[in-house]
C-alpha positions as CSV (number, residue, x, y, z in Angstrom):
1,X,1.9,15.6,-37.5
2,X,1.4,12.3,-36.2
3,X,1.2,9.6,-37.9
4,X,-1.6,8.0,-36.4
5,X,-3.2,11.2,-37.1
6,X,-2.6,11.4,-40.5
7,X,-3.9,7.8,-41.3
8,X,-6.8,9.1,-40.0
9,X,-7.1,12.2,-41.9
10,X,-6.3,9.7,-45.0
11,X,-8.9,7.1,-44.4
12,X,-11.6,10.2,-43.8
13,X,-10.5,12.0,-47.3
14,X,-10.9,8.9,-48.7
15,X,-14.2,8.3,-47.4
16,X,-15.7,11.9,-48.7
17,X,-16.1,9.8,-52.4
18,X,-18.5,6.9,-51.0
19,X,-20.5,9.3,-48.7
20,X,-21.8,11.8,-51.3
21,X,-22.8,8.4,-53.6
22,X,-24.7,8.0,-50.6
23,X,-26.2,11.1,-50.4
24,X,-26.7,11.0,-54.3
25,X,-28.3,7.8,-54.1
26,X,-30.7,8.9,-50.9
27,X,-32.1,12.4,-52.6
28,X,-32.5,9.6,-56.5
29,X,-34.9,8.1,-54.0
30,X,-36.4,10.8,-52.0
31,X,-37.4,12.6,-55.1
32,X,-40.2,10.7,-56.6
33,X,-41.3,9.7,-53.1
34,X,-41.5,13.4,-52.5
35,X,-43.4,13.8,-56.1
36,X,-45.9,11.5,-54.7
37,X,-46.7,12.5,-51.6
38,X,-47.5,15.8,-53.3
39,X,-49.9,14.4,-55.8
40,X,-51.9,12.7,-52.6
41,X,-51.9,16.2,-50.9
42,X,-49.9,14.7,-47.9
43,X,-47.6,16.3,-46.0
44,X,-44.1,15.4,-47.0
45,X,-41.8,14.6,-43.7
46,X,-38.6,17.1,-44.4
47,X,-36.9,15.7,-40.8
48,X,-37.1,11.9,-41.4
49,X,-36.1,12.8,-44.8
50,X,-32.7,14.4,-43.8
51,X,-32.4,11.8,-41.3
52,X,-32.6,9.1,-43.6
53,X,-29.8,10.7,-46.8
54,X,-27.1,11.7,-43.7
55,X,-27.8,8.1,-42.4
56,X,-26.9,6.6,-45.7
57,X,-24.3,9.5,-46.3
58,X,-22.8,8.0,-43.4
59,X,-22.9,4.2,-44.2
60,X,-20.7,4.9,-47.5
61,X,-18.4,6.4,-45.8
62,X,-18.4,3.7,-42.9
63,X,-17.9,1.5,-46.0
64,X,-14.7,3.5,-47.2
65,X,-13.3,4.1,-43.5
66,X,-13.5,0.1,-42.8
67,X,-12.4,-1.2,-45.8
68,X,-10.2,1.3,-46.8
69,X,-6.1,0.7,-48.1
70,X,-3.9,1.4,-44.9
71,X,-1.3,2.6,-47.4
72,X,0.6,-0.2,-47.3
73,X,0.9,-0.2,-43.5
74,X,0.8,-3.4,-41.2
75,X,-2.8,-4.6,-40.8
76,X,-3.5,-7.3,-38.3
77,X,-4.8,-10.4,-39.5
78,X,-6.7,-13.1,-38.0
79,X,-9.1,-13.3,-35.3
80,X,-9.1,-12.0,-31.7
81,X,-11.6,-12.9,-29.1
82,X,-10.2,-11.4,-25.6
83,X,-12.5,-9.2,-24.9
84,X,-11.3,-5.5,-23.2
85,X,-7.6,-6.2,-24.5
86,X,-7.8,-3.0,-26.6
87,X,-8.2,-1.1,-23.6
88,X,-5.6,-3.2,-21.7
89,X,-3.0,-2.7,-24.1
90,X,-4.1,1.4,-23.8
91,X,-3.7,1.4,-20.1
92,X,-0.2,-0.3,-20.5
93,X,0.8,1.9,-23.0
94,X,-0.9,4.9,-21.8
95,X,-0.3,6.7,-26.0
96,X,-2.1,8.8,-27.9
97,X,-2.4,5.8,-30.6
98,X,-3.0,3.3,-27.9
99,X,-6.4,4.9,-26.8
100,X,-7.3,6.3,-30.0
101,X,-8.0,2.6,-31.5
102,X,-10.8,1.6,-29.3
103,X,-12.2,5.2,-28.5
104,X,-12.5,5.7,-32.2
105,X,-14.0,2.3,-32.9
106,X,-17.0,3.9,-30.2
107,X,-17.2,7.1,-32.0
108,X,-17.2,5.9,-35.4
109,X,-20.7,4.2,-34.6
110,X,-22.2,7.3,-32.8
111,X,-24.0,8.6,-36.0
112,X,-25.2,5.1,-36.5
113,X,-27.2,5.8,-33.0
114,X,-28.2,9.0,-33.8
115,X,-29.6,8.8,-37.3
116,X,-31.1,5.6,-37.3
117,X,-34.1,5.8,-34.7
118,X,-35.0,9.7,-36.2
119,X,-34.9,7.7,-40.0
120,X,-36.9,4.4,-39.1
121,X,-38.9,4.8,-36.1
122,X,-39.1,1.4,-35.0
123,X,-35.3,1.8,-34.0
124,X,-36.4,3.8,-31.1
125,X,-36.7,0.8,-29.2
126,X,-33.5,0.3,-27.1
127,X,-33.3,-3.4,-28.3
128,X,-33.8,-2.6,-32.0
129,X,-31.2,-0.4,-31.8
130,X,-28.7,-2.9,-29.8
131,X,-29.5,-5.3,-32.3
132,X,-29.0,-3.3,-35.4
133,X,-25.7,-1.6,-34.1
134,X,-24.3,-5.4,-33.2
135,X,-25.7,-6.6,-36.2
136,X,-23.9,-4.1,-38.5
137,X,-20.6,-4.3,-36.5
138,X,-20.3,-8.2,-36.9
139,X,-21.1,-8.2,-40.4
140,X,-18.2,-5.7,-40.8
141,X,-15.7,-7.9,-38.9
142,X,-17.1,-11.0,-40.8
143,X,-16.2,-9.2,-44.4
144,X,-13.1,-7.9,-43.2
145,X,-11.9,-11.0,-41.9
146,X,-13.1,-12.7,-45.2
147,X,-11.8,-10.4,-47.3
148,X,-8.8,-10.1,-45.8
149,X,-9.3,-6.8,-45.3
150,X,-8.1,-6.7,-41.4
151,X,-8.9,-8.6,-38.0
152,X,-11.7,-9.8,-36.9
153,X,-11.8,-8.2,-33.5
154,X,-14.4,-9.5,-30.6
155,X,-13.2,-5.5,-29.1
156,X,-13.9,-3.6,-32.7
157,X,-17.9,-5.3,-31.8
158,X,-18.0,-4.1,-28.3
159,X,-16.5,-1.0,-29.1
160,X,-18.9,-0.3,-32.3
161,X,-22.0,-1.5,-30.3
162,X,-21.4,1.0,-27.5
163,X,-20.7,3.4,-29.8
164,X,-24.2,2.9,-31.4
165,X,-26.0,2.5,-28.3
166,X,-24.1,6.0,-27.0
167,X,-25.4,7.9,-30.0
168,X,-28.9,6.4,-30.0
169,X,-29.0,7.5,-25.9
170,X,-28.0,11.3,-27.2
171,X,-30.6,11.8,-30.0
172,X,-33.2,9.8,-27.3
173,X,-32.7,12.3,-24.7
174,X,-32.8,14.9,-27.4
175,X,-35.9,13.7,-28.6
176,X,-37.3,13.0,-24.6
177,X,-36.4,16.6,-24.0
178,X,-38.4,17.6,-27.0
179,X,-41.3,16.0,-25.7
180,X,-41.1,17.5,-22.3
181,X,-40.5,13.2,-20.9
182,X,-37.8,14.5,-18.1
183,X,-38.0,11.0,-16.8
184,X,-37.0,9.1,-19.4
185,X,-34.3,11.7,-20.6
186,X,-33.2,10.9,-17.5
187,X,-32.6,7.9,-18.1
188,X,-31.2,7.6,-21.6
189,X,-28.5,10.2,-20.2
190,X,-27.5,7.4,-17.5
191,X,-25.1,5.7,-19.7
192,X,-23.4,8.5,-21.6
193,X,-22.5,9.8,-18.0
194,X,-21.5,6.5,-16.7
195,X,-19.5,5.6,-20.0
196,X,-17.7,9.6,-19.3
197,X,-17.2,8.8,-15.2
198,X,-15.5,5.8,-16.0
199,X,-12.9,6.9,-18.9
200,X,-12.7,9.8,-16.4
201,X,-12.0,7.7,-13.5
202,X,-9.0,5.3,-15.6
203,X,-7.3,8.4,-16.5
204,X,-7.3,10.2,-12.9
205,X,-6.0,6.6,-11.5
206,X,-3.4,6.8,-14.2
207,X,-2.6,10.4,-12.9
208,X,-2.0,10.0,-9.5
209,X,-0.7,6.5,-9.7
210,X,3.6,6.8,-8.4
211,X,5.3,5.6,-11.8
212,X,3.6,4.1,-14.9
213,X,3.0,1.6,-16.8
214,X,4.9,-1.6,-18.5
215,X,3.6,-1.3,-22.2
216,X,4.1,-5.3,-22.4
217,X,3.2,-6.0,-18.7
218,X,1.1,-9.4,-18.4
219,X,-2.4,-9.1,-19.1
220,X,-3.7,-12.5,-19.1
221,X,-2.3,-15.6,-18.3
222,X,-0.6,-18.4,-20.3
223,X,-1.7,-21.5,-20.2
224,X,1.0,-23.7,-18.3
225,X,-1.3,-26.5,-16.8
226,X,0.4,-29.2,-18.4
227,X,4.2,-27.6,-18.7
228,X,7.1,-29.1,-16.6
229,X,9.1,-26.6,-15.3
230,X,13.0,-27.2,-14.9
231,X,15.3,-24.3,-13.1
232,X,18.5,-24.6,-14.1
233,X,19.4,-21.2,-12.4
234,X,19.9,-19.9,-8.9
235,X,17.2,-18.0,-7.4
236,X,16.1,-16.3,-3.8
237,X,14.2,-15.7,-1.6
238,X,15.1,-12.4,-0.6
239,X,13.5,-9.4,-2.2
240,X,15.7,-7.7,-5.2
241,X,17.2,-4.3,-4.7
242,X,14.5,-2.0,-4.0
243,X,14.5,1.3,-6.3
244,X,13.0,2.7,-9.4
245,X,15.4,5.6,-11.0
246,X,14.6,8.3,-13.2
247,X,15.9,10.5,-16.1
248,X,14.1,13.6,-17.2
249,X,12.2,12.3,-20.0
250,X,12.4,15.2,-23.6
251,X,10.1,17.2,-24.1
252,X,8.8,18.2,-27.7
253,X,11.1,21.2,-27.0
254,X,13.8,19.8,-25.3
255,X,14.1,17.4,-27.8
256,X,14.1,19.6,-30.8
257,X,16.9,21.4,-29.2
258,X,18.8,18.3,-28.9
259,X,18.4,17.4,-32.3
260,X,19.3,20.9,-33.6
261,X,23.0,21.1,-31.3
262,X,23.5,17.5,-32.8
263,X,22.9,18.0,-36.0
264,X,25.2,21.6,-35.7
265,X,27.7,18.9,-34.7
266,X,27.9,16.9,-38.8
267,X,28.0,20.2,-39.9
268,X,24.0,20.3,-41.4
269,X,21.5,21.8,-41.7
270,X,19.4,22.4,-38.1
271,X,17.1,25.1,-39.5
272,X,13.6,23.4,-38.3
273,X,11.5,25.4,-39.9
274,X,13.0,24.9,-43.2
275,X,11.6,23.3,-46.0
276,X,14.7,21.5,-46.3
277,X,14.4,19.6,-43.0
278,X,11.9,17.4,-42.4
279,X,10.5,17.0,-39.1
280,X,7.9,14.8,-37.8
281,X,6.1,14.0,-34.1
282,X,4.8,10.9,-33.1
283,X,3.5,8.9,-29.4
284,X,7.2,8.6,-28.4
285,X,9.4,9.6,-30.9
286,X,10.6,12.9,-33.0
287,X,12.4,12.3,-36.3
288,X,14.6,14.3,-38.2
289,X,16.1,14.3,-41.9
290,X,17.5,16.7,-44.8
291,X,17.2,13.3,-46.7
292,X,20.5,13.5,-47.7
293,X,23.0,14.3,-45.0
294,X,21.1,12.3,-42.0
295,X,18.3,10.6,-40.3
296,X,17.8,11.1,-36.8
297,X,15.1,9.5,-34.5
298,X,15.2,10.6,-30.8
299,X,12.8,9.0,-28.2
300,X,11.1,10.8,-25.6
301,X,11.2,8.8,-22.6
302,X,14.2,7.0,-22.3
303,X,16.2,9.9,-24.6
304,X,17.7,7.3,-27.0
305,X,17.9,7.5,-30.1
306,X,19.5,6.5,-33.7
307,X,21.2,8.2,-36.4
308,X,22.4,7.6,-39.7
309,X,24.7,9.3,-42.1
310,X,23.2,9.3,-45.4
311,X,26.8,11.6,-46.8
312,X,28.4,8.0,-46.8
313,X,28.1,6.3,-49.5
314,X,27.0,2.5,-49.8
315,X,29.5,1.5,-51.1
316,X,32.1,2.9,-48.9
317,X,30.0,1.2,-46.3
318,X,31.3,-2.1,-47.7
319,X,34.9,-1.5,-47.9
320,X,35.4,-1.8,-44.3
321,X,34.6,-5.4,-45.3
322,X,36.4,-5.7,-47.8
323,X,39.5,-4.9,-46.5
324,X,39.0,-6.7,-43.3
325,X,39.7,-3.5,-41.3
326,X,39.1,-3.6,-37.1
327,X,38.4,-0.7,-35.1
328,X,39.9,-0.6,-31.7
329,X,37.7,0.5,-28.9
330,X,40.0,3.7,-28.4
331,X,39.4,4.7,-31.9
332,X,35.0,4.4,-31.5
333,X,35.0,6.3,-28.6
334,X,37.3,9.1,-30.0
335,X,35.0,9.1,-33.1
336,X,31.6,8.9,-31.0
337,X,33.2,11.8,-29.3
338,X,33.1,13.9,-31.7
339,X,29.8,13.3,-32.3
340,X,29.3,14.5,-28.2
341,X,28.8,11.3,-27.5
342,X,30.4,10.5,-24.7
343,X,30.8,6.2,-23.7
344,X,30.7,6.4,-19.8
345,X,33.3,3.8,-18.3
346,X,31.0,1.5,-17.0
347,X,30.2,0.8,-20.8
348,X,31.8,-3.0,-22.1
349,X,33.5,-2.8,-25.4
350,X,32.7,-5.9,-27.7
351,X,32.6,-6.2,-31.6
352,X,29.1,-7.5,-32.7
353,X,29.9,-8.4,-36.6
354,X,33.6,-7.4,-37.8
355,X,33.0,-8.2,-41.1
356,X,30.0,-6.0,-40.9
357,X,31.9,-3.3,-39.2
358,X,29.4,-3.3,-36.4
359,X,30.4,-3.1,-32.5
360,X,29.3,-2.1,-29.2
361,X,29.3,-0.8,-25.6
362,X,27.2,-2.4,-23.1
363,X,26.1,-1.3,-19.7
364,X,24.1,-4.2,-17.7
365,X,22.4,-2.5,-14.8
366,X,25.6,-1.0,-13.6
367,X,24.7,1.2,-10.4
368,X,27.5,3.8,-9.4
369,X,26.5,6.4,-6.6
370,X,22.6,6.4,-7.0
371,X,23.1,6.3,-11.2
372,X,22.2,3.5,-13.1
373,X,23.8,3.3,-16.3
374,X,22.1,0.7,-18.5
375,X,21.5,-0.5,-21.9
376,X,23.5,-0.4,-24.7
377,X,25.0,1.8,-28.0
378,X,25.7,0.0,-31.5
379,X,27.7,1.6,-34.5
380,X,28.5,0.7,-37.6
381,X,31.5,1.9,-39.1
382,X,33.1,2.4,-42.6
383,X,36.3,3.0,-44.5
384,X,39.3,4.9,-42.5
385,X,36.3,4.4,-39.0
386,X,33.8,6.7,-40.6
387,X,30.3,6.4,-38.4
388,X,27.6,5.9,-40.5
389,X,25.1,4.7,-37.9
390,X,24.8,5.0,-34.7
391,X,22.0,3.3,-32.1
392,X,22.7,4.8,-29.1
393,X,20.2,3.2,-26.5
394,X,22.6,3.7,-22.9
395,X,20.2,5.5,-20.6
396,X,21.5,6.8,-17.1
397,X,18.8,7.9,-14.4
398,X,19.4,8.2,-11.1
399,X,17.4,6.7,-7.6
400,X,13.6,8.3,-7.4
401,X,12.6,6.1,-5.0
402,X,13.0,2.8,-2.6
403,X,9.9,1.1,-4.4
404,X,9.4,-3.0,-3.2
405,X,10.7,-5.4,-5.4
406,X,9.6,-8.9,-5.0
407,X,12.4,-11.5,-4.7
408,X,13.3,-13.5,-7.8
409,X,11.6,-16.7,-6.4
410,X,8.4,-15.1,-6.6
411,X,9.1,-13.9,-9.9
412,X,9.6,-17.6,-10.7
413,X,6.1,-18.6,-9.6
414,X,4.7,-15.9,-11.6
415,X,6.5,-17.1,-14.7
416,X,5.4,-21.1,-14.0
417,X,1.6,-19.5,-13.5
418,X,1.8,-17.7,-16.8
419,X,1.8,-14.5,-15.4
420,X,4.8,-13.3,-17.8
421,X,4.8,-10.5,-20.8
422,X,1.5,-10.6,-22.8
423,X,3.2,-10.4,-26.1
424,X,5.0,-13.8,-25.4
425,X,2.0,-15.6,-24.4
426,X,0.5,-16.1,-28.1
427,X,3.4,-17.7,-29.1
428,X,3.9,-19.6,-26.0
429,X,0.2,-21.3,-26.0
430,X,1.1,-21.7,-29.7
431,X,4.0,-23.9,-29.5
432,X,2.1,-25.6,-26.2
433,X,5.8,-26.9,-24.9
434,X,5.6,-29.6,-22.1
435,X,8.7,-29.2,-20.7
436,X,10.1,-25.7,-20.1
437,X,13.8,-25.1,-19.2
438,X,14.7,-21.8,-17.1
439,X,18.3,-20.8,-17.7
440,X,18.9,-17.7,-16.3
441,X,17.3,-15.1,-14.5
442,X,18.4,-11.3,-14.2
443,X,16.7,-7.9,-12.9
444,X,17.0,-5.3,-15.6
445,X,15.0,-2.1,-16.1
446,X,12.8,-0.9,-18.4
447,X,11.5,2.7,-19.3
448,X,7.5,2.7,-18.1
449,X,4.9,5.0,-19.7
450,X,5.6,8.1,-17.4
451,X,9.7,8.1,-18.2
452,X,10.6,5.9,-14.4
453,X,12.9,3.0,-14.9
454,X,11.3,0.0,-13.3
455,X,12.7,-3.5,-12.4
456,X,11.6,-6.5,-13.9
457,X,13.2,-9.7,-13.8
458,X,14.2,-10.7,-17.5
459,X,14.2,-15.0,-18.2
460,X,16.0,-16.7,-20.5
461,X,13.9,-19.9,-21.6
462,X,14.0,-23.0,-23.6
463,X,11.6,-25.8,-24.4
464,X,11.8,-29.1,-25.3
465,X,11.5,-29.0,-29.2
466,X,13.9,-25.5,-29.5
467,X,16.4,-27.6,-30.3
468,X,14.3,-29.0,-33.4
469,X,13.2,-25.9,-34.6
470,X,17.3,-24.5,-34.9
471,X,16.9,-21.7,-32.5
472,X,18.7,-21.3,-29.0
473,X,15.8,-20.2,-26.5
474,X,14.1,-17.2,-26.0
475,X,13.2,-14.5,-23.7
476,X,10.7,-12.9,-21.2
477,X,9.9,-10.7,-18.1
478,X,7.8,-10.7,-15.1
479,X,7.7,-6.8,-13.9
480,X,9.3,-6.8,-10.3
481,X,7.4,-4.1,-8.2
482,X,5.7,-5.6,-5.6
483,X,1.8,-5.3,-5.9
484,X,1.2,-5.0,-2.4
């Protein structure tokens, strides 16, 4: 099961608890109000009365789901006022995960829309009902980020107050069509339809669009008003070499077959379906583990993956160290051969940490008859060049198509305008540098959302208090398809 999935499954189990106080504490007061109207001779209103306990059913378990435990996993802190970056960081990605965040924040206030107006009628008013679904959405971001119970998210409000004003349009036309009022069912229909047309229209543009998406392409600017820019490497005016390349991404399928003919290979257990192994799928990746012969973690797109061998010990682990042993480049690729690994030539040997045991072979963007061999494959080796761990990241895809790439000039200006990988701008404006030094510029690829490997050009920065701070620069891309 996914993950994702099953933190939602969790946070719903765990809200069954608060919704039936609810429920509970709606029929404690429904019961002498009932009692009375009874003793007046007035009829009692059964449909208002199940409106209002599901409505308050519903707001403890809104309670539970928004300030539930996330079992320990990372919670964003803080506040964040872009509006539409949760959907901007969905299209990038284009995951399951990705879009479930703000699609569920919209259907997680539906019932507010629907139950409220049936419950108190005043609420039937378009603007009571924008105002209560706003109202209750900021209060929740205001506790959470109070409590420290999450971020404080301007898209969680937008999100929330469609959501509630999408639920109160259903029960209106529901309610319109009731009463036979074909005109203004009409036109409480208009923005459910709208709100479907345009999800409908992202994902058809998604569909037919020639590659996909950069999951940290830029999506808004940095602010670099004030910054001095310094090159210190050459750049040109002429466009890079055109191309985007491809590798047959894994399937679900293909993927378990892969991991079953590589775990044959330790000699393991590859049963699937056995209790024994455990198996899980998520967005982009499929792991694998006995828990106590491996760990394997294969990623669709790019087929990488990394695997560790639980059958050595830890302490074994350390006596590479200790004895100061060095394993020839010869020797790896012998041992990653028997793994079926095999370490093309194009592939640089270099030792990362000998004392650690740790090495590696690095392809940079090496092109060899329409294949491009890139990235790179770590292991970590122990007594008599055991493999315990291997990171095998070396992708090789070969030429889809002679796609524009913009020259690395214009990638420059990009970079001085901000216009660089969205998850470097925070900490960017944060450090607010004045001076910026560019010292190096390469184009590498990186795997997009449908599996293509796309140009970018990577730069290597630094600013004028990096030196202060202990650290040696840092890192960023401006994606190198040309827009036009």
């Amino acid at each position: 099961m996914h993950d994702f999935i099953g933190l939602i499954f969790y946070v719903f189990r765990r809200a069954i608890p608060p919704a039936l106080i609810g429920l509970a504490a709606g029929a404690a007061l429904l019961v002498p109000l009932d009692r009375r109207r009874r003793r007046e001779g007035a009829r009692f209103p059964w449909g208002q009365a199940a409106a209002i306990l599901l409505l308050l059913c519903y707001l403890g378990g809104l309670a539970a789901v928004t300030f539930v435990d996330r079992m320990g996993g990372e919670t964003r802190m803080g506040v964040q006022l872009r509006p539409f970056l949760a959907f901007w960081e969905a299209w990038n990605a284009f995951a399951l995960q990705a879009w479930l965040n703000p699609l569920l924040n919209i259907a997680m206030f539906l019932p507010l829309g629907v139950l409220l107006p049936p419950a108190v009628k005043r609420f039937q008013r378009w603007y009571w009902m924008l105002a209560a679904g706003a109202g209750t959405s900021l209060l929740i971001e205001a506790l959470q980020h109070t409590l420290s119970r999450g971020q404080a998210d301007v898209d969680d409000l937008l999100c929330n107050t469609l959501g509630a004003m999408l639920g109160y349009c259903l029960i209106m036309v529901f309610l319109s069509l009731k009463g036979k009022r074909w005109k203004c069912a009409g036109a409480y229909a208009a923005l459910p339809v709208l709100s479907i047309a345009a999800l409908a229209v992202v994902f058809l543009a998604y569909h037919f669009q020639p590659y996909g998406n950069l999951a940290d392409a830029p999506i808004y600017a940095a602010n670099t008003k004030d910054v001095e820019w310094v090159r210190e490497c050459e750049l040109s005016d002429a466009p890079g070499p055109s191309g985007v390349y491809w590798a047959e991404p894994f399937t679900k399928e293909s993927c378990d077959a892969f991991a079953v003919e590589f775990i044959e290979r330790l000699g393991a257990e590859a049963d699937l379906g056995s209790p024994d192994v455990d198996v899980n799928y998520y967005d982009n990746i499929a792991a694998y583990s006995d828990h106590r012969t491996y760990s394997l973690g294969v990623r669709y797109k790019d087929r990488s993956y990394r695997y560790t061998d639980y059958r050595i010990d830890n302490d074994l682990r350390h006596i590479h160290i200790e004895k100061g042993e060095t394993s020839t480049e010869r020797e790896l690729r012998s041992a990653l051969e028997e793994l079926g690994i095999d370490v093309p030539g194009a592939a640089r040997f270099f030792v990362v940490n000998r004392e650690e045991g740790e090495y590696a072979f690095r392809a940079e963007c090496v092109v060899e008859d329409g294949v491009l061999t890139d990235g790179e494959l770590t292991c970590r080796v122990a007594e008599d060049g055991i493999l315990f761990e291997v990171d095998n990241a070396l992708s090789f895809s070969t030429l889809y198509g002679d796609a524009a790439v913009i020259s690395s000039q214009e990638a420059y200006d990009r970079l001085c305008a901000g216009r660089f990988s969205w998850r470097d701008v925070p900490m960017f404006d944060a450090l607010s540098p004045k001076r910026v030094w560019v010292l190096a510029c390469k184009l590498e690829y990186r795997t997009d959302s449908k599996g293509f490997r796309q140009p970018v050009y990577s730069f290597t920065l630094s600013d004028d208090r990096d030196a202060e701070r202990g650290g040696s620069g840092w890192s960023t891309f401006v994606p190198a398809l040309s827009e036009a």
